[in-house]
Backbone as JSON, one array per atom type, in Angstrom:
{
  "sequence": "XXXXXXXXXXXXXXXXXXXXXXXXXXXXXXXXXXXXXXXXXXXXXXXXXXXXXXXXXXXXXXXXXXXXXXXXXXXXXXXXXXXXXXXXXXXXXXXXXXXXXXXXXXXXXXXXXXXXXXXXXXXXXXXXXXXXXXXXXXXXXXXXXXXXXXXXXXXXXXXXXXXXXXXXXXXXX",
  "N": [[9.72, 92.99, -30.76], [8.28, 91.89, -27.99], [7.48, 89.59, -25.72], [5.6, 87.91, -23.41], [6.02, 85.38, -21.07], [4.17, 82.68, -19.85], [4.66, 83.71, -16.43], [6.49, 85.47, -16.93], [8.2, 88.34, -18.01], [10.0, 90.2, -20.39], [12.74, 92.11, -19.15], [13.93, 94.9, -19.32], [16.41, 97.45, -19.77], [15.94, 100.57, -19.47], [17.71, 102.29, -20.92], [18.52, 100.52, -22.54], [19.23, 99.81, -26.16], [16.77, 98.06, -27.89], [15.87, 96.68, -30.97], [13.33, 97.02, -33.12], [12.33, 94.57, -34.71], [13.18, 92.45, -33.48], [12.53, 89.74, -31.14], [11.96, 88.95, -28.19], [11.28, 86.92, -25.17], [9.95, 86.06, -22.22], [12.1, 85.18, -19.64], [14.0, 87.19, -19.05], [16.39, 89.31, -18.5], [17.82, 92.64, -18.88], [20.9, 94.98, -19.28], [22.15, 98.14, -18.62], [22.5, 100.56, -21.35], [22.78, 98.13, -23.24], [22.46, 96.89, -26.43], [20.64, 95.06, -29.02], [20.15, 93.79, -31.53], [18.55, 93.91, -35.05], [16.04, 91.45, -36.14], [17.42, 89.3, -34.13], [16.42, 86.94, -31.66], [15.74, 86.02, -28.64], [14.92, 84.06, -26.18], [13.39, 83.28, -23.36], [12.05, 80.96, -22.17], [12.78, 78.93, -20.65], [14.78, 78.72, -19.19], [16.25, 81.35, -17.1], [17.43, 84.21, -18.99], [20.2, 86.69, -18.91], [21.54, 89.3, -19.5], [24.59, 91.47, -19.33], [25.43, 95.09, -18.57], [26.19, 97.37, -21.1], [26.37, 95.9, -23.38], [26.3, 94.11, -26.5], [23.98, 92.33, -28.83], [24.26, 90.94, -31.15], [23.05, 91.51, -35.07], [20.41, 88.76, -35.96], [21.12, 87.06, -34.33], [20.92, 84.45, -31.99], [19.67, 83.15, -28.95], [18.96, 80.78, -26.24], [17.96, 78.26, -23.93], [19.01, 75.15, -22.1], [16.81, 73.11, -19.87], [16.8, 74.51, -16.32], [19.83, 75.42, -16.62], [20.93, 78.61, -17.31], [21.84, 81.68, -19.5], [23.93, 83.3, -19.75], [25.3, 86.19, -20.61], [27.87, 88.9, -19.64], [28.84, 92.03, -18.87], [30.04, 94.59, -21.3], [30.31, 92.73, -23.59], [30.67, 91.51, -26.82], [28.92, 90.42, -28.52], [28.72, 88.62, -31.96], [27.09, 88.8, -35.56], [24.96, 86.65, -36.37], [25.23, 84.84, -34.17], [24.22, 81.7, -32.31], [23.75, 81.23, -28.71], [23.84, 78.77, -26.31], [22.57, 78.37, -23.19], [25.29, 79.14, -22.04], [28.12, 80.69, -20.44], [29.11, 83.63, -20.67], [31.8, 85.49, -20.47], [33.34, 88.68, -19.02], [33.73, 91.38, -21.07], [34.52, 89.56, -23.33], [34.38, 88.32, -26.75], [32.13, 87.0, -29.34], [32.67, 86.1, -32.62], [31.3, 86.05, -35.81], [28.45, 83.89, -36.69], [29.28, 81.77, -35.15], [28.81, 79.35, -32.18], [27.67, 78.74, -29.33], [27.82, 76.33, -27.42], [25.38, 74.22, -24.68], [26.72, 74.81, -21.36], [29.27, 75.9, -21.71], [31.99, 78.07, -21.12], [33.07, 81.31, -21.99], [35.99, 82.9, -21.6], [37.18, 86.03, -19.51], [37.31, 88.36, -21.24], [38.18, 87.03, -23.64], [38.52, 85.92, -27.37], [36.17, 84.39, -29.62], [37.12, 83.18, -32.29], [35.21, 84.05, -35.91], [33.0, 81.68, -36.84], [33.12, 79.71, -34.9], [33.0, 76.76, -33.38], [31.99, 76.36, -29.93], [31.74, 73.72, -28.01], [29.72, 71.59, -26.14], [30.11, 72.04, -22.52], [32.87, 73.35, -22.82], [36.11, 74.98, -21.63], [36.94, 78.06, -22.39], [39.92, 79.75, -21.86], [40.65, 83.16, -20.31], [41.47, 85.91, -21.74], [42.58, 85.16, -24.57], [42.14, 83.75, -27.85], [40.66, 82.33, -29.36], [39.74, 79.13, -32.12], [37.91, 77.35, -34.47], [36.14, 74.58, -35.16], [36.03, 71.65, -33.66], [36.15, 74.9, -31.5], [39.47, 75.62, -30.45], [42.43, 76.58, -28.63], [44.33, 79.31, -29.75], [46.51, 81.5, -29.28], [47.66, 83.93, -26.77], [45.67, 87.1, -26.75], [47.01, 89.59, -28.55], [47.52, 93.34, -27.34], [46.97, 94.75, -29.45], [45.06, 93.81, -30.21], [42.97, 93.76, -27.89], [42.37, 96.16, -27.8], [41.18, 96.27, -30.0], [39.0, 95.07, -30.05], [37.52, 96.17, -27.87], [36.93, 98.85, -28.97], [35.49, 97.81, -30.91], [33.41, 97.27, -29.39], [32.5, 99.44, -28.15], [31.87, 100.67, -30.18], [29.42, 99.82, -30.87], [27.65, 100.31, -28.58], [27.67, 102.83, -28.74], [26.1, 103.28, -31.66], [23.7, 101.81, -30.9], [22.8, 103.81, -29.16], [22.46, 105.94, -31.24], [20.27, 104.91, -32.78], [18.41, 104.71, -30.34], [18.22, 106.79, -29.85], [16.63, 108.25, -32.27], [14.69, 106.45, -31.93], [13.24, 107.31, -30.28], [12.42, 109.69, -31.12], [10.5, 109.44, -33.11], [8.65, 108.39, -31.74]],
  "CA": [[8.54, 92.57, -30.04], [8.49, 91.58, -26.59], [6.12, 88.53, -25.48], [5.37, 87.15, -22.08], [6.01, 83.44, -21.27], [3.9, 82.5, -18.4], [5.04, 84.8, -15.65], [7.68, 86.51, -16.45], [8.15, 89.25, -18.96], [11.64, 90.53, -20.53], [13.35, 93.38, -17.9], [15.04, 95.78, -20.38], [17.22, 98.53, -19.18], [15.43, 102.08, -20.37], [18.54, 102.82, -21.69], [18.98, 99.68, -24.0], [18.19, 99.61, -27.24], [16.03, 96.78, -28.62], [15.31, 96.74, -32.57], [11.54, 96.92, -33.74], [12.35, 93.6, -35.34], [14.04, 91.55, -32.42], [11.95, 89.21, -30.45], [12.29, 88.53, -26.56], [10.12, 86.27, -24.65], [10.06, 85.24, -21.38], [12.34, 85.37, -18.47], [15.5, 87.39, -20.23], [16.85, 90.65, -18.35], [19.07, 93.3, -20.14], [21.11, 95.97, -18.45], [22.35, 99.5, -19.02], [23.09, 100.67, -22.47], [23.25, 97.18, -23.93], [22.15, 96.74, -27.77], [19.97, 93.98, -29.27], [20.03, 94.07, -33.13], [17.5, 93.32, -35.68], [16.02, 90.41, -36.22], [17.84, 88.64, -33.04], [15.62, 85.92, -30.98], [16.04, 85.78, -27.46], [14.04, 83.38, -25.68], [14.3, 82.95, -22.02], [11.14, 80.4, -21.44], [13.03, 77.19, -20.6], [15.63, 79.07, -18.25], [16.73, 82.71, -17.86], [18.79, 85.21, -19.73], [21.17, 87.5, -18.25], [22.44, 90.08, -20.32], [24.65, 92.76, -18.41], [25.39, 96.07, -19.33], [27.22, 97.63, -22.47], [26.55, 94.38, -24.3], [25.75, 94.01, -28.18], [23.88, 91.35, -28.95], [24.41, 91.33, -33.38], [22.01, 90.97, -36.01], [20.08, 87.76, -36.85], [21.87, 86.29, -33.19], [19.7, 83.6, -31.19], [19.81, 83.22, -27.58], [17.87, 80.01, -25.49], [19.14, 77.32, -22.69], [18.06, 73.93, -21.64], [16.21, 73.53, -18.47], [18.13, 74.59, -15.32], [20.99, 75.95, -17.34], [20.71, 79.91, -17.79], [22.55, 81.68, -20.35], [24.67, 84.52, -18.88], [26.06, 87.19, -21.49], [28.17, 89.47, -18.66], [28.84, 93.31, -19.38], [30.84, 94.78, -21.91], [30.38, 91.57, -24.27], [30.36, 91.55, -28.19], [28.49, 88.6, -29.97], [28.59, 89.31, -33.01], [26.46, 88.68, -36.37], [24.24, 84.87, -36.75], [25.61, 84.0, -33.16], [23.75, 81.28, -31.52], [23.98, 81.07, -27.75], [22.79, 78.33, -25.98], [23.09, 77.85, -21.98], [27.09, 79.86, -22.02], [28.42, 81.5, -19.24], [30.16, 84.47, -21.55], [32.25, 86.6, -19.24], [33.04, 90.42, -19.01], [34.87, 92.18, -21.97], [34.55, 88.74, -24.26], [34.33, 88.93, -28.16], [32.43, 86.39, -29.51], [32.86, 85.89, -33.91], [30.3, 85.9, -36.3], [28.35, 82.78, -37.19], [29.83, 80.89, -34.02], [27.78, 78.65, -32.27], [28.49, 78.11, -28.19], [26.61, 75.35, -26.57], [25.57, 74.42, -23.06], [27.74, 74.67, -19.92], [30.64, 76.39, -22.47], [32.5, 79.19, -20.58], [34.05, 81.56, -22.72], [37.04, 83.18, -20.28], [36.92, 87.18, -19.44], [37.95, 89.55, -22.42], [38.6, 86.07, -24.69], [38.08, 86.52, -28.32], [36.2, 83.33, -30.4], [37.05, 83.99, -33.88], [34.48, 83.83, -36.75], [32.42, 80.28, -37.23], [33.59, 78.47, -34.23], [32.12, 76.12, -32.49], [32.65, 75.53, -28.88], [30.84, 72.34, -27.64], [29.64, 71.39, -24.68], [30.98, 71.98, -21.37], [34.19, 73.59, -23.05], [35.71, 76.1, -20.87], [37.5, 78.84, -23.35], [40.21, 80.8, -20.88], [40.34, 84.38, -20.05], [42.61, 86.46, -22.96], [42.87, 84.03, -25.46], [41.73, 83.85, -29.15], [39.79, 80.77, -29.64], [39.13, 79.46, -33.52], [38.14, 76.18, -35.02], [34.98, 73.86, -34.87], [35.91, 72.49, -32.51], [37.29, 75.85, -30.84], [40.84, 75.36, -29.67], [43.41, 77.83, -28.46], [45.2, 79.72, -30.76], [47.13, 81.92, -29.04], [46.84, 84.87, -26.04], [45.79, 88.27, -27.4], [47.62, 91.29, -28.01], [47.18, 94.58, -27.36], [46.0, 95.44, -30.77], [43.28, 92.41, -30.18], [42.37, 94.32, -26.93], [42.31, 97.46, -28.7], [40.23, 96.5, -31.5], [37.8, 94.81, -29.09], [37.15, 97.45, -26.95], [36.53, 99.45, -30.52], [33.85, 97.58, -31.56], [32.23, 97.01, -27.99], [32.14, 101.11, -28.12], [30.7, 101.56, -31.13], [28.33, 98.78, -30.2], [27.14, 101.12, -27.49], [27.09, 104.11, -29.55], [25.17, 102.95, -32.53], [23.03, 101.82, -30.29], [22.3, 105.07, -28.61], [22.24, 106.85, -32.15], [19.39, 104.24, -32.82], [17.8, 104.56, -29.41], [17.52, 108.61, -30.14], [15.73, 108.21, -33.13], [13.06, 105.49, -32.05], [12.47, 108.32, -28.91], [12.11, 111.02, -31.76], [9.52, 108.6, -33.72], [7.53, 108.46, -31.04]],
  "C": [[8.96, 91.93, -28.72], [7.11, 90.85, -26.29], [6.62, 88.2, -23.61], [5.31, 85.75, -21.91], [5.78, 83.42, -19.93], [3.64, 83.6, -17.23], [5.74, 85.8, -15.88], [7.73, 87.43, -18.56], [9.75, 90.12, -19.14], [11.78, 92.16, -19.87], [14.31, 94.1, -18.74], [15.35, 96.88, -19.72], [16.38, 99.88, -19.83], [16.31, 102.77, -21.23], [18.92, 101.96, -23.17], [18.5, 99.79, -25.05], [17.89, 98.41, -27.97], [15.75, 97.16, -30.11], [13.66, 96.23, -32.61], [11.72, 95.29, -34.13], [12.64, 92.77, -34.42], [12.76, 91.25, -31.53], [12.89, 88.4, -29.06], [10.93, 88.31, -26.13], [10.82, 85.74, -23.28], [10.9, 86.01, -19.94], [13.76, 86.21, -18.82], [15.28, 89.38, -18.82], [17.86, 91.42, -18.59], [19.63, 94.68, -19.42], [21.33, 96.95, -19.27], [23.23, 99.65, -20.44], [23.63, 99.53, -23.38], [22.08, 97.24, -25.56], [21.43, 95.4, -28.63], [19.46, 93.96, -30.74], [19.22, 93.19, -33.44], [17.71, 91.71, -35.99], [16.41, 89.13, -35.35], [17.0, 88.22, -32.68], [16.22, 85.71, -29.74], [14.6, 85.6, -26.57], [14.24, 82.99, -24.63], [12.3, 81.84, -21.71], [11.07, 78.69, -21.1], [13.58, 77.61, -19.12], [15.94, 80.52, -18.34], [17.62, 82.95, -18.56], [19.35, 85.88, -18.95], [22.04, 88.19, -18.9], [23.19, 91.5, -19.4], [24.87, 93.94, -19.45], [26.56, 96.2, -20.23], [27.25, 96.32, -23.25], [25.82, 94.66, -25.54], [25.29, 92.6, -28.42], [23.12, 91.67, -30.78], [23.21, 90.56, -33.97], [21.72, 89.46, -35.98], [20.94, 86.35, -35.41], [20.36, 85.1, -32.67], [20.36, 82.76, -30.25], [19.27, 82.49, -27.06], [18.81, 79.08, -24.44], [17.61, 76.38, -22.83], [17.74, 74.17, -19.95], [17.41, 73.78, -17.43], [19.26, 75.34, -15.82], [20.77, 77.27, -18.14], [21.85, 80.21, -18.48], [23.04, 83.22, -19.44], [25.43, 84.99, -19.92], [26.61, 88.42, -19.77], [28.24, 91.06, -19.37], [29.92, 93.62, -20.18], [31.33, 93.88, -22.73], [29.59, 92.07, -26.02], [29.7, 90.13, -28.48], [27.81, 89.06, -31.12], [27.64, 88.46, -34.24], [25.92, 86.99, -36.15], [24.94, 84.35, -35.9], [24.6, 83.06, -32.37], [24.71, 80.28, -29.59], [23.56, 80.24, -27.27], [23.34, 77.61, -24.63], [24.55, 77.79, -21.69], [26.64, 80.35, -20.87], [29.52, 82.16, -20.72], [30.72, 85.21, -20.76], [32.89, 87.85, -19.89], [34.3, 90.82, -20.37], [35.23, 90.86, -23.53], [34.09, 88.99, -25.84], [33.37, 87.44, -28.78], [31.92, 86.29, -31.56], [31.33, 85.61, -34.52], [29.95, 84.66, -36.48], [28.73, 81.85, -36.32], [28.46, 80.49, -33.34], [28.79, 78.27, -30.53], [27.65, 77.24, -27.23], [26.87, 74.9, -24.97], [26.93, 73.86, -22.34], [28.97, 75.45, -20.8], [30.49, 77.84, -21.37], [33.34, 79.93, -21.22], [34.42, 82.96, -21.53], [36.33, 85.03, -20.31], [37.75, 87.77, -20.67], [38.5, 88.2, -23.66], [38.02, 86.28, -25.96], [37.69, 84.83, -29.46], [36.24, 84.06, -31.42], [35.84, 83.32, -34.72], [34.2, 82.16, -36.9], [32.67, 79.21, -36.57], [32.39, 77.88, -33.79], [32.74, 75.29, -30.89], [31.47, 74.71, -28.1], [30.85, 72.02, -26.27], [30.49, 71.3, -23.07], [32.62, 72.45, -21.37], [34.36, 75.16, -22.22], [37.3, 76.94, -21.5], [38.81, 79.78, -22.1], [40.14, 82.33, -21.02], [41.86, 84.82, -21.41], [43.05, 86.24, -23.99], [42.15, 84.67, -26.45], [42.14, 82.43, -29.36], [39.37, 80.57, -31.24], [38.73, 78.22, -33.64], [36.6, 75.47, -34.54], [35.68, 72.53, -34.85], [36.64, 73.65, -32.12], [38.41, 75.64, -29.91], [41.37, 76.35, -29.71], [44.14, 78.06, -29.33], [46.2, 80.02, -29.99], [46.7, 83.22, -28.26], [46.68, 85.82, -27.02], [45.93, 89.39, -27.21], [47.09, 92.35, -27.91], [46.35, 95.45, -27.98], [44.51, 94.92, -30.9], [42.56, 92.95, -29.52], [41.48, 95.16, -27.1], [40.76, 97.62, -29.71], [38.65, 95.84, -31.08], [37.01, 95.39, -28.47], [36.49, 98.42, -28.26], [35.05, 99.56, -30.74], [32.82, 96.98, -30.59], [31.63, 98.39, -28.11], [31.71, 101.53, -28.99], [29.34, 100.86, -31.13], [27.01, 99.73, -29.76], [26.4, 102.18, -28.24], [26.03, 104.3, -30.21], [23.91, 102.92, -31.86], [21.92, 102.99, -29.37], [21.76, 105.96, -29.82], [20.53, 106.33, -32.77], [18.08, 104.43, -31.99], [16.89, 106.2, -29.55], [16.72, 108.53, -31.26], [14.74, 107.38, -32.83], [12.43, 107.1, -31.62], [11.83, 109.72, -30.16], [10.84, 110.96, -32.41], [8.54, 108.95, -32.88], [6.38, 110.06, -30.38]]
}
């Protein structure tokens, strides 16, 4: 479902696919071929959203910011299963773990990977390449190749699914 808050109304890419079930309200725009799984909540009527393209945003996720403080998902970004977002800067090629939890002003780096159930807390700024774990999230260690690898993976099937999804609403209709 898609609601209107006020003025502004959510800007979805024609190519993305949104789930029947997933609610967006407000001021939230979503670029090319990005993915928005069931049940997800994305609420842009405090501050905007900013989702770029090729992005997955996983089942049962939830997305909002405090005033002034927009939430920026960049392109080619995983967040994966019962992620809540709230007022991040996530940057390009980032991973971020199921069940994690990243609160305002947090920067998680370019292509950085939080692992499963973290929590990174306010104003924490995650670097670029890394694999982040722990509530709080602290550095583990950079990540290899295979990390890269397996990232890129499941950004691309992200996409896919998404498209295999997107062809069947269009067929529905």
């Amino acid at each position: 479902m898609r609601y209107p808050y006020k003025d502004y109304f959510p800007a979805i890419d024609t190519s993305a696919f949104v789930a029947s079930d997933a609610v967006l309200t407000g001021d939230i725009e979503c670029g090319a071929y990005t993915s928005i799984w069931f049940k997800t909540v994305i609420r842009g009527d405090v501050a905007p959203v900013r989702i770029g393209a090729y992005a997955n945003i996983q089942d049962l996720s939830l997305l909002h910011q405090s005033p002034d403080m927009p939430l920026i998902v960049e392109d080619y970004v995983t967040i994966g299963h019962q992620v809540t977002l709230h007022s991040a800067k996530i940057r390009k090629h980032a991973l971020i773990g199921m069940g994690s939890v990243i609160l305002d002003g947090a920067e998680i780096g370019e292509g950085a990977f939080i692992g499963a159930g973290s929590l990174v807390p306010p104003g924490k700024k995650i670097p670029p390449g890394v694999l982040a774990f722990g509530r709080p999230a602290k550095v583990i260690r950079d990540l290899t190749d295979e990390d890269i690898e397996d990232m890129q993976r499941i950004q691309q099937e992200y996409v896919d699914k998404g498209q295999y999804y997107k062809q069947l609403e269009n067929k529905q209709e």
